[in-house]
C-alpha positions in Angstrom: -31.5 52.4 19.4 -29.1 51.7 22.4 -30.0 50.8 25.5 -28.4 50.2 28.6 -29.3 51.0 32.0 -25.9 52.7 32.9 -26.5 56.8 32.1 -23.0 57.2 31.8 -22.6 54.5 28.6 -25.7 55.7 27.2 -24.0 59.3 27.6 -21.0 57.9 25.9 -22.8 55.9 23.0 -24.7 59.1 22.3 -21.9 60.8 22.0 -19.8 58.9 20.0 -22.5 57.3 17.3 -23.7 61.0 17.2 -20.5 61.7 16.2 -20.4 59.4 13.3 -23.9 61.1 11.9 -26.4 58.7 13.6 -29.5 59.6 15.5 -29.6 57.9 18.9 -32.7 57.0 21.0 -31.5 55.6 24.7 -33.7 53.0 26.3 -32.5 51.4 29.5 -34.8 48.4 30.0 -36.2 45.8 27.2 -39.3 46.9 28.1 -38.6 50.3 26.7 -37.0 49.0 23.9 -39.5 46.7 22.6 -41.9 49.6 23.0 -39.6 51.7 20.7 -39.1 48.9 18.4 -42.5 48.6 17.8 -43.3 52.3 16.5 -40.7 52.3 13.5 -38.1 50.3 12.0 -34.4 50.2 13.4 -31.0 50.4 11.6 -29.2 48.7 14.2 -30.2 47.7 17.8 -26.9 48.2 20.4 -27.7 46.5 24.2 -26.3 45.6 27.1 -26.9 41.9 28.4 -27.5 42.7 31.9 -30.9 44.4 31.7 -33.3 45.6 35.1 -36.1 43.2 33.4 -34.1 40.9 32.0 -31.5 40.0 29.8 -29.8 41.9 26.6 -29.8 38.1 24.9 -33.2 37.4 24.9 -34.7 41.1 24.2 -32.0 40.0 20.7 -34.2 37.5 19.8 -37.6 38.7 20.4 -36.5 41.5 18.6 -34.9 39.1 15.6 -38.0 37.3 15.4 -40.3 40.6 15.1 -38.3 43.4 13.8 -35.3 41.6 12.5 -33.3 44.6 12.7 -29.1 44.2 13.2 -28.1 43.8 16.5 -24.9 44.3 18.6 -24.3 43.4 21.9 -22.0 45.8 23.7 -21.2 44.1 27.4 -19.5 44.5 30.6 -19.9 40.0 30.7 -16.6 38.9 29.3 -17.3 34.9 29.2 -17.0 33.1 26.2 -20.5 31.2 27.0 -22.0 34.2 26.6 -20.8 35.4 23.9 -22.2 32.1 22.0 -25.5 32.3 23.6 -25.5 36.1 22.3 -24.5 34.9 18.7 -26.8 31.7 18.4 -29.5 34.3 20.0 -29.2 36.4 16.4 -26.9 38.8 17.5 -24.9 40.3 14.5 -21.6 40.8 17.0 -20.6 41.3 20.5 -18.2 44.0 21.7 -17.1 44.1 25.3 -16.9 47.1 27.6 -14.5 49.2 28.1 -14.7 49.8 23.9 -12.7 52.1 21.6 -15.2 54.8 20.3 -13.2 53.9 16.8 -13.6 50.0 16.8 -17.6 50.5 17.8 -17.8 52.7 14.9 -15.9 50.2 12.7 -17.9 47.3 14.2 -21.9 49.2 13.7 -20.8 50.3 10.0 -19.8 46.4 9.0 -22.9 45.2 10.5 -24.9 47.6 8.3 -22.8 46.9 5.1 -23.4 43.1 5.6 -27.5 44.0 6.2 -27.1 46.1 3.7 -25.9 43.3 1.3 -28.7 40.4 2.5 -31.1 42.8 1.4 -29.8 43.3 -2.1 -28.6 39.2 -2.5 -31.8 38.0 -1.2 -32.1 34.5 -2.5 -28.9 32.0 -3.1 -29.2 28.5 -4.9 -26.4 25.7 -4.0 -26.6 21.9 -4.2 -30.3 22.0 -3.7 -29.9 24.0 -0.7 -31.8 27.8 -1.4 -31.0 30.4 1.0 -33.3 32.8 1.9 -31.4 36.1 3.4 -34.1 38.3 4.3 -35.7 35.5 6.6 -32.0 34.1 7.1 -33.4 30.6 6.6 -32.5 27.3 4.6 -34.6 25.5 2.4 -34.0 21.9 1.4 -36.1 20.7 -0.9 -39.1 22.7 0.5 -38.5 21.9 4.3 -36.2 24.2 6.7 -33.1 23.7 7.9 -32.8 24.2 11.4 -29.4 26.5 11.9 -28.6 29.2 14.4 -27.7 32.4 13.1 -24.1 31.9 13.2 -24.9 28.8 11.7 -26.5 30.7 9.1 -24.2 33.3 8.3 -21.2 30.9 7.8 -23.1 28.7 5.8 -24.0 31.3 3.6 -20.8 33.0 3.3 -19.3 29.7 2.3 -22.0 28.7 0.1 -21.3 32.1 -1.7 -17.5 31.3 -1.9 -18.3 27.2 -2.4 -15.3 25.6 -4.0 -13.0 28.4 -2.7 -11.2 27.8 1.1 -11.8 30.7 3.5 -9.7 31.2 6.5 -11.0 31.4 9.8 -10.2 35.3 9.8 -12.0 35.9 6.2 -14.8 34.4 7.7 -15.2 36.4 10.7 -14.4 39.3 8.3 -17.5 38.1 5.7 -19.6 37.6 8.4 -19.2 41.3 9.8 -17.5 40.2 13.1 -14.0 40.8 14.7 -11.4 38.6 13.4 -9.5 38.1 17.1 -8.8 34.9 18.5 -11.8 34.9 20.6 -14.5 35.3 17.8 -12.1 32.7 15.8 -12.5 30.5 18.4 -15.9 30.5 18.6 -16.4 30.4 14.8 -14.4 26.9 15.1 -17.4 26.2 17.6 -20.2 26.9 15.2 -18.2 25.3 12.3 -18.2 22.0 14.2 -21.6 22.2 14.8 -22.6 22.8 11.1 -20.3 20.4 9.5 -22.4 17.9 12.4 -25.4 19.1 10.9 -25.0 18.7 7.0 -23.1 15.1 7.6 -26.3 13.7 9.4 -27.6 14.3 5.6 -26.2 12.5 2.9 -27.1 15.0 0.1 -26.0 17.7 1.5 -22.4 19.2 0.6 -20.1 18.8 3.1 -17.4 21.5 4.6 -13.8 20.7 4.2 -11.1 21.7 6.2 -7.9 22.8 4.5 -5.0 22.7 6.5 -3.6 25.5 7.2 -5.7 27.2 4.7 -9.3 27.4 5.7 -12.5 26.1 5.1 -14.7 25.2 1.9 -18.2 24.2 0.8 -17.9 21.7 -1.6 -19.4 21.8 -4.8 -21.9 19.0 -5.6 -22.1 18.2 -9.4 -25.3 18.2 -10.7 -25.7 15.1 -12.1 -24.4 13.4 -8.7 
């Protein structure tokens, strides 16, 4: 489902995901798009943030916390801001307009390999921490942790690699987003934020910066 009040991008999205063997329903408000959403499952939600009723950003997380399908956001907004708020909102990547038909292609096929993935590794164990993939939630002994997505999805890619550094362009790769400077740069954003959160806990691992390397999750031993 795409939708975007602009007829000629919905045009061109139809075209080009058509293209690549995907059936295409337009909406151009959240309005109609919730009402689509809510007659049968998506494989991937695509919207614009400016919206006639609203914005692209929060129709992204009423849809995350009902449906839960993937969801990109494909803008004409260029600011960093909201490119955060779109990511801590759930969104699975953000592409700004003009786009290459090729790297929209590129970007909607590794969102789907990566939901693809939490559906088949749905539960992860580390350190006491259990991630739950389908919900996209931590658990600490019982009680949530409170992340954002972004949050989440580094978290979790790290926790898979735990012991192992990741740079800051395998992790935009692992988490199914572009590894340019600006998604880098607000990875370093959500990485700060997270390494804040598990510090205010002293039980939980901690992430370590290797210079000039990457990151890592340490491994806790279990007798510690």
């Amino acid at each position: 489902m795409v939708c975007d009040a602009d007829a000629r991008t919905q045009g061109i999205l139809q075209l080009v995901l058509g293209r690549a063997g995907f059936h295409v329903h337009a909406t151009r408000t959240a309005a109609e798009a919730l009402d689509y959403a809510a007659l049968r499952p998506l494989d991937i939600a695509i919207t614009e943030t400016v919206l006639p009723d609203g914005g692209g950003v929060d129709l992204c997380r009423r849809l995350r916390k009902w449906r839960n399908p993937p969801v990109l956001i494909l803008s004409s907004v260029t600011a960093e801001q909201e490119k955060v708020r779109a990511l801590d909102a759930g969104a699975d990547d953000y592409l700004t307009k003009p786009f290459r038909a090729n790297e929209l292609i590129a970007r909607v096929h590794a969102i789907l390999r990566r939901a693809k993935l939490r559906e088949h590794s749905s539960q992860l164990q580390l350190n006491g921490l259990t991630f739950d993939s389908r919900a996209r939630v931590v658990y600490r002994d019982g009680a949530e942790v409170h992340l954002t997505p972004t949050e989440f999805d580094l978290l979790h890619t790290l926790a898979h690699n735990a012991g192992s550094s990741l740079s800051l362009t395998e992790l935009a790769r692992q988490t199914g987003r572009s590894p340019n400077q600006a998604h880098q740069s607000i990875l370093c954003v959500h990485l700060s934020n997270l390494r804040h959160k598990l510090t205010s806990a002293a039980e939980f691992p901690r992430i370590h910066t290797d210079r000039g390397i990457g990151y890592q999750l340490e491994r806790i031993p279990s007798d510690a």
